[in-house]
FITIMI-732909 format. One record per residue (C-alpha): residue number from 1; residue in three letters; x, y, z. Coordinates in steps of 0.05 Angstrom, whole numbers, m for minus. Example, Ala and Ser with C-alpha at 12.3 -4.5 7.8 and 13.67 -1.06 7.14 Angstrom:
% residues 2
+-----+------+--------+--------+--------+
!  nr ! rest !     px !     py !     pz !
+-----+------+--------+--------+--------+
!   1 !  ALA !    246 !    m90 !    156 !
!   2 !  SER !    273 !    m21 !    143 !
+-----+------+--------+--------+--------+
***
This chain:
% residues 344
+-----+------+--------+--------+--------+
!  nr ! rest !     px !     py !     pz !
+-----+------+--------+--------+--------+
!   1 !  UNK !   3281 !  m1955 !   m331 !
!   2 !  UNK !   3260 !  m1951 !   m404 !
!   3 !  UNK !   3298 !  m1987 !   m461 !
!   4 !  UNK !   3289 !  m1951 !   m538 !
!   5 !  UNK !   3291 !  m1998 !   m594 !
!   6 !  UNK !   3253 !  m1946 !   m650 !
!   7 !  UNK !   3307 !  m1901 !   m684 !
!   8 !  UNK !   3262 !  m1855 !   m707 !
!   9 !  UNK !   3201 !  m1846 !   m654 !
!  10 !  UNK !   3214 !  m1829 !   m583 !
!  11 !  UNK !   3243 !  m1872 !   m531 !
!  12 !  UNK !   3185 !  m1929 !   m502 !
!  13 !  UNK !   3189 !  m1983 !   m459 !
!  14 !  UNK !   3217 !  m2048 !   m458 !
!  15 !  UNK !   3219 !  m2107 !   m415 !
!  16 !  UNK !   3295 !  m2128 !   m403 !
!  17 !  UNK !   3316 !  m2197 !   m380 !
!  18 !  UNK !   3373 !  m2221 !   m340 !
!  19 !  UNK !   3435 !  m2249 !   m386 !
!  20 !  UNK !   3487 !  m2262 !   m326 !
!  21 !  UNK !   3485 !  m2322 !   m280 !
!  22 !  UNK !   3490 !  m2295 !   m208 !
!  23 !  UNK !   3537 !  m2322 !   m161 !
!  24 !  UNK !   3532 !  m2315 !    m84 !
!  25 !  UNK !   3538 !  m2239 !    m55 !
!  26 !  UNK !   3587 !  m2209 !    m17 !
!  27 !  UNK !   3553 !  m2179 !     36 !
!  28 !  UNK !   3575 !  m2126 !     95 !
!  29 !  UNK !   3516 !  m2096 !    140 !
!  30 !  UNK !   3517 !  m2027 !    135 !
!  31 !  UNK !   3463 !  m1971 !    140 !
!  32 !  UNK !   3491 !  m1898 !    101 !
!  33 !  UNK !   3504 !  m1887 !     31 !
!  34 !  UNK !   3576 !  m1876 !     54 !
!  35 !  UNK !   3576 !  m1944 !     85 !
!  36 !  UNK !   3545 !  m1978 !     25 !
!  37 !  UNK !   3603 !  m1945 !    m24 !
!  38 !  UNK !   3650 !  m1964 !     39 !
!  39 !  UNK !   3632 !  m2042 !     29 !
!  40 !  UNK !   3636 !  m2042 !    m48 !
!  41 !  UNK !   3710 !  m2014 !    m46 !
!  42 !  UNK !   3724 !  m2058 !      2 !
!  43 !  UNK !   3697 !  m2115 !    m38 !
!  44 !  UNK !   3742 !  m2082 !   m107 !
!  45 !  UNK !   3806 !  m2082 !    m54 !
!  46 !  UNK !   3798 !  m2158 !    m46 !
!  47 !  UNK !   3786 !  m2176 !   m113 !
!  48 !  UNK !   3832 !  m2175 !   m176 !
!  49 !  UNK !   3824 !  m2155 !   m251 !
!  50 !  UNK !   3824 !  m2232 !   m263 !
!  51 !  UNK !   3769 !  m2248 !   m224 !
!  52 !  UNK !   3726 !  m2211 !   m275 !
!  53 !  UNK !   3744 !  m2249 !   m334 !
!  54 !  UNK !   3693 !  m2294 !   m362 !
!  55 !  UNK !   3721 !  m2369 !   m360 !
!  56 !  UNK !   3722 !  m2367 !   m440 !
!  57 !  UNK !   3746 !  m2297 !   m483 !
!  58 !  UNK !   3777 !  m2277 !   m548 !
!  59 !  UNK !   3830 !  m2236 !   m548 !
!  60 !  UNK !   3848 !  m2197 !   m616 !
!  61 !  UNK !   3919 !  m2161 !   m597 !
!  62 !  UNK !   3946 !  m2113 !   m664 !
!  63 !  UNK !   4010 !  m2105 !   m687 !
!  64 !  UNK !   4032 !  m2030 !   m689 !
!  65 !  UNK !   4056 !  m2050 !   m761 !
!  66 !  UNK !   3988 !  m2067 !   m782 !
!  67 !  UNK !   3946 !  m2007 !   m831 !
!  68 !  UNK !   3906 !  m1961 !   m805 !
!  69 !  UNK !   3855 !  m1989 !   m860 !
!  70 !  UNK !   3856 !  m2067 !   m842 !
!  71 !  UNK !   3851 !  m2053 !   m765 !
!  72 !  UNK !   3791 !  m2022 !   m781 !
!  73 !  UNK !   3762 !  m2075 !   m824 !
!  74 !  UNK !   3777 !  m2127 !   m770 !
!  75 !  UNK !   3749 !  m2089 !   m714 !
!  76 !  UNK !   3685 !  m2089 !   m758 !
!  77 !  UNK !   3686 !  m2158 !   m777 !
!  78 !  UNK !   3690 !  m2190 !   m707 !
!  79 !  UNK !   3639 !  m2138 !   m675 !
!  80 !  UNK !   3694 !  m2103 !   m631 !
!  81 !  UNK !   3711 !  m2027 !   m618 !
!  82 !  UNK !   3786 !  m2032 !   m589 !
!  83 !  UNK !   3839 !  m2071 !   m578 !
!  84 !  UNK !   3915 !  m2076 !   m552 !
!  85 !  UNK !   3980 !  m2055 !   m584 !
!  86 !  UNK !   4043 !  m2090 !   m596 !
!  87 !  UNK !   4104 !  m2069 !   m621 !
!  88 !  UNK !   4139 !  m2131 !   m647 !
!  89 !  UNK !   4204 !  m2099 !   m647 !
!  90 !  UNK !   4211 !  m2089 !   m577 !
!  91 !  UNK !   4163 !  m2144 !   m561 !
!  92 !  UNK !   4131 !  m2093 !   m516 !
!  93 !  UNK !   4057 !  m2075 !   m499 !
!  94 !  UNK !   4043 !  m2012 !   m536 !
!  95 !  UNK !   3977 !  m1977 !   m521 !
!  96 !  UNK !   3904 !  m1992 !   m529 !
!  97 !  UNK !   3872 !  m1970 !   m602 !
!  98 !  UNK !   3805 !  m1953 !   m594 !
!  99 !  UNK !   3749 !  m1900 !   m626 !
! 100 !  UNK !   3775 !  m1840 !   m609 !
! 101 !  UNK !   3848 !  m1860 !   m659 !
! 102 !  UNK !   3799 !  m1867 !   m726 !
! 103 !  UNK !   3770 !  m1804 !   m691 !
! 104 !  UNK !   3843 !  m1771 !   m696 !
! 105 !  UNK !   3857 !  m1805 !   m768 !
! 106 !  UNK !   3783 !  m1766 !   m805 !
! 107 !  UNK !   3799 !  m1705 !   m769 !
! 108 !  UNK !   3863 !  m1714 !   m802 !
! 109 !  UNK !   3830 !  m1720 !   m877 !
! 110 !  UNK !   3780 !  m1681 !   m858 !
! 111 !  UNK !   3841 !  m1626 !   m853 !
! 112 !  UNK !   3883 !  m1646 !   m909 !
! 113 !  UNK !   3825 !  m1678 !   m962 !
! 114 !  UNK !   3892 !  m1688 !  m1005 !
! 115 !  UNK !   3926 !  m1728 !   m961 !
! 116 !  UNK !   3870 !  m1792 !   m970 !
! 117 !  UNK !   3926 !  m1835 !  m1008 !
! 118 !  UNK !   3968 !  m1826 !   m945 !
! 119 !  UNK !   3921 !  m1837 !   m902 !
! 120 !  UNK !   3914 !  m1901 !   m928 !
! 121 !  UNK !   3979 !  m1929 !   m926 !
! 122 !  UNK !   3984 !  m1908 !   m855 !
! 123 !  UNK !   4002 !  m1960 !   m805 !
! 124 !  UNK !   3980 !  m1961 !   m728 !
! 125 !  UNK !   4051 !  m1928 !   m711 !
! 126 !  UNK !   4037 !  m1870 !   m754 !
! 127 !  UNK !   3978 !  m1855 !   m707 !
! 128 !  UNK !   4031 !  m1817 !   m664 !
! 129 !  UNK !   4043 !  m1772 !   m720 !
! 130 !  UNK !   3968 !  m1759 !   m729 !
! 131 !  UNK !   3967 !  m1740 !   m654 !
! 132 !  UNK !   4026 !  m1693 !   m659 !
! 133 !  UNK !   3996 !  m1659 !   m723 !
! 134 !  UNK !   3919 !  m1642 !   m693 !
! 135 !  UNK !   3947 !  m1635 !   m619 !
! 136 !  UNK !   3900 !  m1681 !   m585 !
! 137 !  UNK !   3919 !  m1724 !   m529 !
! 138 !  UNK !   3955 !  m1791 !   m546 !
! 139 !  UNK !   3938 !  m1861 !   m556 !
! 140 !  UNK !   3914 !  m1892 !   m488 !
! 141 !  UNK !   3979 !  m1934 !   m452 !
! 142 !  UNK !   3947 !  m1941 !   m383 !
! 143 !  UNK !   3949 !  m2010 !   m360 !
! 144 !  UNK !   3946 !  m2062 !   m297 !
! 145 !  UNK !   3981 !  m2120 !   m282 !
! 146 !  UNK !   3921 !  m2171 !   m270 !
! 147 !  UNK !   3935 !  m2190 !   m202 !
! 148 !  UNK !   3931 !  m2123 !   m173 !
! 149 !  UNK !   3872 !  m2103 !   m132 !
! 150 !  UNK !   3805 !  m2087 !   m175 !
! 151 !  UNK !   3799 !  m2023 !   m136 !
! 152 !  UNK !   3872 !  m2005 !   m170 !
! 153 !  UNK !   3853 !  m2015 !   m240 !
! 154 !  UNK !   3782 !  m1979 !   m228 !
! 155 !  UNK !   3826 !  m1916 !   m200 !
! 156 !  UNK !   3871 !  m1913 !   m260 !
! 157 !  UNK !   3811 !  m1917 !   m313 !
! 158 !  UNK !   3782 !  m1854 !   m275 !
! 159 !  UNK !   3843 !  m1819 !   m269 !
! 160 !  UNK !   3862 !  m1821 !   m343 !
! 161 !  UNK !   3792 !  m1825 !   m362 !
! 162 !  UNK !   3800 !  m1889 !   m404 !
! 163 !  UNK !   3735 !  m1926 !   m412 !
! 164 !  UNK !   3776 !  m1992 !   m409 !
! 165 !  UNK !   3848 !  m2024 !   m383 !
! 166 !  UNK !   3884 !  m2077 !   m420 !
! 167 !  UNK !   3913 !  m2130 !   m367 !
! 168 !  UNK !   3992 !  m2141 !   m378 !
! 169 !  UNK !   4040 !  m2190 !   m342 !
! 170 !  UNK !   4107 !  m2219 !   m345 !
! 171 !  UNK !   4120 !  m2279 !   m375 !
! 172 !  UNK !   4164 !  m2325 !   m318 !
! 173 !  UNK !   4204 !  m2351 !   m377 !
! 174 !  UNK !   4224 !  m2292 !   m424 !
! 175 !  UNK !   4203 !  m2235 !   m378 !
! 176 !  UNK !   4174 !  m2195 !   m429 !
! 177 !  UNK !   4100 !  m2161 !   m431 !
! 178 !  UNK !   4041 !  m2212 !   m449 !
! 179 !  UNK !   3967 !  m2184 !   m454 !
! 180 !  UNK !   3917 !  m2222 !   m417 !
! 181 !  UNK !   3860 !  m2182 !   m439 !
! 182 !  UNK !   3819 !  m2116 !   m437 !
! 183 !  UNK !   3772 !  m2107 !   m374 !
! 184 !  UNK !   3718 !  m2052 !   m391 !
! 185 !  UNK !   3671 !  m2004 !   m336 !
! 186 !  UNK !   3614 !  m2049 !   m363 !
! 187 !  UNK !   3645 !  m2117 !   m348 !
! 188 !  UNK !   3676 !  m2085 !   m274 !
! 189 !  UNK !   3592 !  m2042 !   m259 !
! 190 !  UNK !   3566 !  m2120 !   m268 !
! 191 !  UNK !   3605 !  m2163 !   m231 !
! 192 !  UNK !   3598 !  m2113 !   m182 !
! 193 !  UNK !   3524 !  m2115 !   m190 !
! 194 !  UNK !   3528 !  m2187 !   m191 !
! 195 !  UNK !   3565 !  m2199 !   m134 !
! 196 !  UNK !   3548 !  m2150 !    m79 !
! 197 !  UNK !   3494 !  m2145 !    m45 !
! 198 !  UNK !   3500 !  m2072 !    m23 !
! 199 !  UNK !   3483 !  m2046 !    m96 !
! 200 !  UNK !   3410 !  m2065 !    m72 !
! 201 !  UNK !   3406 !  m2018 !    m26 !
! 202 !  UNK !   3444 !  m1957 !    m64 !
! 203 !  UNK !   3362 !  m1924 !    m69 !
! 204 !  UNK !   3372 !  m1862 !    m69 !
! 205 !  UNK !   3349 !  m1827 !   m140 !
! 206 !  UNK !   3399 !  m1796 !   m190 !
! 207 !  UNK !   3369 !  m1725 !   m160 !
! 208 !  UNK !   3385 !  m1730 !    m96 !
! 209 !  UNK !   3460 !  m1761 !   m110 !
! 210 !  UNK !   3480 !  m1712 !   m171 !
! 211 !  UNK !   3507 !  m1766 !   m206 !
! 212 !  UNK !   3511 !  m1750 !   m283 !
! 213 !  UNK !   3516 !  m1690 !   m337 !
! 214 !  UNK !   3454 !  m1637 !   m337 !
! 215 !  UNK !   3486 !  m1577 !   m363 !
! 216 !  UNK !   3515 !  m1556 !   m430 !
! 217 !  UNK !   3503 !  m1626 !   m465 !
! 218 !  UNK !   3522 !  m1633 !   m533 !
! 219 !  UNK !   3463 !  m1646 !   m581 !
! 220 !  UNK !   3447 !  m1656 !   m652 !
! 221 !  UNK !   3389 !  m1664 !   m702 !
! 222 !  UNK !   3367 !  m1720 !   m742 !
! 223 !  UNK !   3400 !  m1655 !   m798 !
! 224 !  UNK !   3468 !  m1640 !   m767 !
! 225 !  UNK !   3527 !  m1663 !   m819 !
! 226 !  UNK !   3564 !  m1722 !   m784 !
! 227 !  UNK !   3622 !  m1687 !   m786 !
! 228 !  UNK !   3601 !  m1626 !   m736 !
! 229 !  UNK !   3570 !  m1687 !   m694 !
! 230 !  UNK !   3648 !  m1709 !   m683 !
! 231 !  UNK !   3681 !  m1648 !   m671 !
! 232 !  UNK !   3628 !  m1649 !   m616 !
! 233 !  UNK !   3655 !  m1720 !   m592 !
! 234 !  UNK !   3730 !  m1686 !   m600 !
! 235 !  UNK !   3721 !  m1616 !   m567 !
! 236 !  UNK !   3684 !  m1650 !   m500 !
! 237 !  UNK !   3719 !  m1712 !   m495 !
! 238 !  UNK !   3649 !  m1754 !   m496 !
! 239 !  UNK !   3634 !  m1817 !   m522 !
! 240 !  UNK !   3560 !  m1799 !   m548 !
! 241 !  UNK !   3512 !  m1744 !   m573 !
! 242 !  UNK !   3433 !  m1746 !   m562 !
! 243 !  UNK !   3395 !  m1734 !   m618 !
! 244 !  UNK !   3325 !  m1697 !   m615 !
! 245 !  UNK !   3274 !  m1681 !   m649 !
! 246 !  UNK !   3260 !  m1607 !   m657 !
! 247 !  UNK !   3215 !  m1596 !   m600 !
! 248 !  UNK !   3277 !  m1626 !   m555 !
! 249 !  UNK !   3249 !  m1698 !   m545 !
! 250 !  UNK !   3307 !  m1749 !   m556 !
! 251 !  UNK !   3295 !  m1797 !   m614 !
! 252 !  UNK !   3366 !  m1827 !   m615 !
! 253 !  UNK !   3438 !  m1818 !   m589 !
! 254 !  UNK !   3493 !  m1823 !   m641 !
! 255 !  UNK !   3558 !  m1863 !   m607 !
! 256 !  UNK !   3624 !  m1848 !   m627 !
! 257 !  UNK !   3625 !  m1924 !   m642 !
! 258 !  UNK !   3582 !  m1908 !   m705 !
! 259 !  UNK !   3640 !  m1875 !   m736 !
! 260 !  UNK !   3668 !  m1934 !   m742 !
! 261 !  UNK !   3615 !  m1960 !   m793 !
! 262 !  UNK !   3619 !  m1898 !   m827 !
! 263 !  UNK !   3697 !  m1910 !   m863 !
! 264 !  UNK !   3693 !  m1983 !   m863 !
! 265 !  UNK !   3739 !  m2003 !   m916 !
! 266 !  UNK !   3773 !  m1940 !   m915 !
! 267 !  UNK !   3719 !  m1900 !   m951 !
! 268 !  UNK !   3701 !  m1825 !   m921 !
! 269 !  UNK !   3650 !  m1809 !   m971 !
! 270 !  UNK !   3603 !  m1822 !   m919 !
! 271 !  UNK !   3619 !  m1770 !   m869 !
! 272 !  UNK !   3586 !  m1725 !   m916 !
! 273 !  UNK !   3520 !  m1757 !   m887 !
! 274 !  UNK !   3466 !  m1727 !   m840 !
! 275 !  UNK !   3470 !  m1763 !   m774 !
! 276 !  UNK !   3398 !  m1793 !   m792 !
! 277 !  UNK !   3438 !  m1818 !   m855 !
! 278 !  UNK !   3490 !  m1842 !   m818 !
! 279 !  UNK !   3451 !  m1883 !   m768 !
! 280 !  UNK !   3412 !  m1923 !   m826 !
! 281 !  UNK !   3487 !  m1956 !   m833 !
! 282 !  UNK !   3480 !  m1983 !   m770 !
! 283 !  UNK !   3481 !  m2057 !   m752 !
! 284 !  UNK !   3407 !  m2084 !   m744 !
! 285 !  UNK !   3438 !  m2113 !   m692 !
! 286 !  UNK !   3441 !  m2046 !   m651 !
! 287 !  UNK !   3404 !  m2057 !   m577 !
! 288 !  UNK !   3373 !  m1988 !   m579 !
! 289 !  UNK !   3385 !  m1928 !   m535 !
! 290 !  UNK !   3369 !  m1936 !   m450 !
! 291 !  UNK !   3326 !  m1880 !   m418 !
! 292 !  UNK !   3326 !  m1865 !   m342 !
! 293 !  UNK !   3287 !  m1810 !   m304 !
! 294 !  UNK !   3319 !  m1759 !   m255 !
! 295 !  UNK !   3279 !  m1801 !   m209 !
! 296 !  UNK !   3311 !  m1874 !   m223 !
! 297 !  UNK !   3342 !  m1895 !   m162 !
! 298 !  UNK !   3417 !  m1921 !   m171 !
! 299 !  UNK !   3405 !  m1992 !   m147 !
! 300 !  UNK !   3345 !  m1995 !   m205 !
! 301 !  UNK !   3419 !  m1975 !   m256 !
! 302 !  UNK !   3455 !  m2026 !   m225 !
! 303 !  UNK !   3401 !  m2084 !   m234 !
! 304 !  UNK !   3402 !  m2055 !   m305 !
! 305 !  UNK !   3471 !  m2055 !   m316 !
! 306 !  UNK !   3464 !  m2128 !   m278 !
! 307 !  UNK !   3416 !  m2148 !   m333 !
! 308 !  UNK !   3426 !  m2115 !   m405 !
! 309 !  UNK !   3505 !  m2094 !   m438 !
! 310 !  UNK !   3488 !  m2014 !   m420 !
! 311 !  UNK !   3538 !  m1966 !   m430 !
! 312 !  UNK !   3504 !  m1900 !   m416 !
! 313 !  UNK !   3432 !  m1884 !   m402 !
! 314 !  UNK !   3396 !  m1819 !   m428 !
! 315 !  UNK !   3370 !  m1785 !   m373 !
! 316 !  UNK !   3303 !  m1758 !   m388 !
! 317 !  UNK !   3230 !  m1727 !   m366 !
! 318 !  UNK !   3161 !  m1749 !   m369 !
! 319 !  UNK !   3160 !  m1721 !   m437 !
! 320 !  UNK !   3217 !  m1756 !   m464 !
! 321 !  UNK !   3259 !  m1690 !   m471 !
! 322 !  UNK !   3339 !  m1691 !   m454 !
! 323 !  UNK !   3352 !  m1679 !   m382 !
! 324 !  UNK !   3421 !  m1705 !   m375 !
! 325 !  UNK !   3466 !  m1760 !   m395 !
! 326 !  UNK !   3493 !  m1812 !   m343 !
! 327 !  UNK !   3555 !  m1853 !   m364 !
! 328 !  UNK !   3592 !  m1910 !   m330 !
! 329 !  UNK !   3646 !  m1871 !   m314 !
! 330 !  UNK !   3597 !  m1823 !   m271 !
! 331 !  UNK !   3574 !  m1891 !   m237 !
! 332 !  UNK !   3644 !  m1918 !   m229 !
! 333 !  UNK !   3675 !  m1843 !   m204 !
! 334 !  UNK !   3607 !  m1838 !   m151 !
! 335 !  UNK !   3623 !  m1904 !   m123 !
! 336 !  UNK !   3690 !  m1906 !   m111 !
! 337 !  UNK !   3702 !  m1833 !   m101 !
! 338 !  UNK !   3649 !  m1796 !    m74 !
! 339 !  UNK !   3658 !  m1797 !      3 !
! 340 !  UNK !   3724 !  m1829 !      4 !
! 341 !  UNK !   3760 !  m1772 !     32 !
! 342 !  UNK !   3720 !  m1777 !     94 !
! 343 !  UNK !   3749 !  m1838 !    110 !
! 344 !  UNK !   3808 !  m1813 !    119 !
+-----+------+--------+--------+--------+
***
């Protein structure tokens, strides 16, 4: 399992070291691959969406009155890519704004370049509007109370393909909505890596399992305008695009995260950029891109995922050329779907 740092050279290795503090295993003896999957579902039925919370979090919650333009900036300024709606007038919880509604508000310009002075006076409960005008799926409501099973939450991310699930109870006093917080695949992949022991033994490799994207992949050039880049993200519903060089080997992957960066401050000049433009704007912070081989066995992922914040690995040959992409999502769906009919 390879981790990229270069932006511009291919993808090399790099040694990765354990962030999370491990807490005793929840182990079930079992043999089969069925029987491994078996014992982590039953470990997600007996565990709730709170018991993945860290002991300490921030929570930043948006009013649906709030501009389009200063949501952005403060999504920027405290490193975060979504966050939870709230309508004050109904005191009510109203959706979860992430990437994909900035996505929705350039297409939008992108359509109407003489609309920019409305655009920027719109306010989070416009973005309904913007959805009705480009026909693209709405604003993500999905949500789980957190005492409900693990399992439960994990089934309604899959099933409406949300990447994340914001936590909502009742308040005992006024019995209106209050948001706990947002549990991501990431955070629910590790503490199942963390905490059961039948990951280890998940060995067979991504060949033999089918676990992944390997055909018809969206890919750009280090040349390709940023804006055909996120019609790409738009038209397949994906969170990333590879980027290789011209002989196919992948020197980057361009996140749909980095169009945030792009119209910071409410500027689109910048989606006139290349995507090699376009990642120069990035944060120095950025981690780099992870690499895995057709051959990378899933328990290798998991230790991984255990290890390093990972949220999609680039699935690739000796040569460093695009194979396939594998997301968390493909992770999650293979472990808690794959096989489960049979046990019933």
């Amino acid at each position: 399992m390879d981790r990229a740092r270069d932006r511009s050279s291919p993808p090399h290795t790099s040694a990765v070291n354990a962030t999370w503090n491990s807490t005793p295993k929840h182990s079930i003896v079992t043999s089969s691959s069925n029987d491994l999957r078996r014992a982590i579902r039953a470990f997600l039925k007996v565990r709730t969406s709170y018991d993945v919370l860290p002991v300490s979090f921030r929570l930043i919650i948006f009013d649906t009155a709030l501009l389009v333009k200063k949501s952005l900036n403060i999504l920027i300024q405290n490193g975060i890519v979504s966050a939870p709606l709230w309508d004050s007038k109904t005191s009510t919880f109203a959706g979860l704004l992430t990437t994909s509604d900035y996505i929705n508000v350039i297409q939008y310009y992108w359509h109407n370049p003489d609309a920019l002075a409305q655009v920027d006076q719109f306010r989070l409960n416009n973005l309904r509007d913007i959805e009705k005008a480009l026909g693209v799926t709405p604003i993500e409501t999905v949500s789980i109370h957190p005492e409900k099973p693990l399992y439960e939450a994990c089934r309604r991310m899959l099933e409406s393909r949300a990447r994340r699930i914001p936590l909502v109870d009742i308040d005992d006093e006024t019995q209106r909505h209050m948001v706990v917080s947002v549990v991501t695949q990431y955070r629910i992949l590790k503490f199942i890596a963390v905490n059961v022991k039948e990951t280890e033994n998940l060995r067979k490799p991504l060949k033999e399992i089918n676990v992944g994207s390997y055909e018809n992949l969206a890919t750009a050039h280090m040349e390709t305008p940023v804006m055909d880049v996120i019609n790409m993200l738009v038209k397949k519903s994906i969170s990333s695009v590879p980027i290789l060089d011209r002989d196919g080997v992948v020197i980057n992957v361009f996140e749909a995260v980095d169009v945030i960066t792009l119209i910071k401050g409410g500027v689109y000049d910048d989606l006139n950029l290349t995507v090699g433009e376009a990642l120069l704007k990035r944060n120095d912070e950025f981690p780099g891109i992870y690499t895995c081989s057709m051959y990378d066995r899933l328990d290798t992922i998991f230790d991984t995922i255990r290890k390093s914040r990972v949220h999609r690995l680039v699935v690739i040959d000796e040569t460093n050329r695009l194979k396939g992409v594998l997301t968390l999502s493909d992770i999650l769906e293979y472990v808690l779907l794959e096989g489960e009919g049979e046990e019933h």
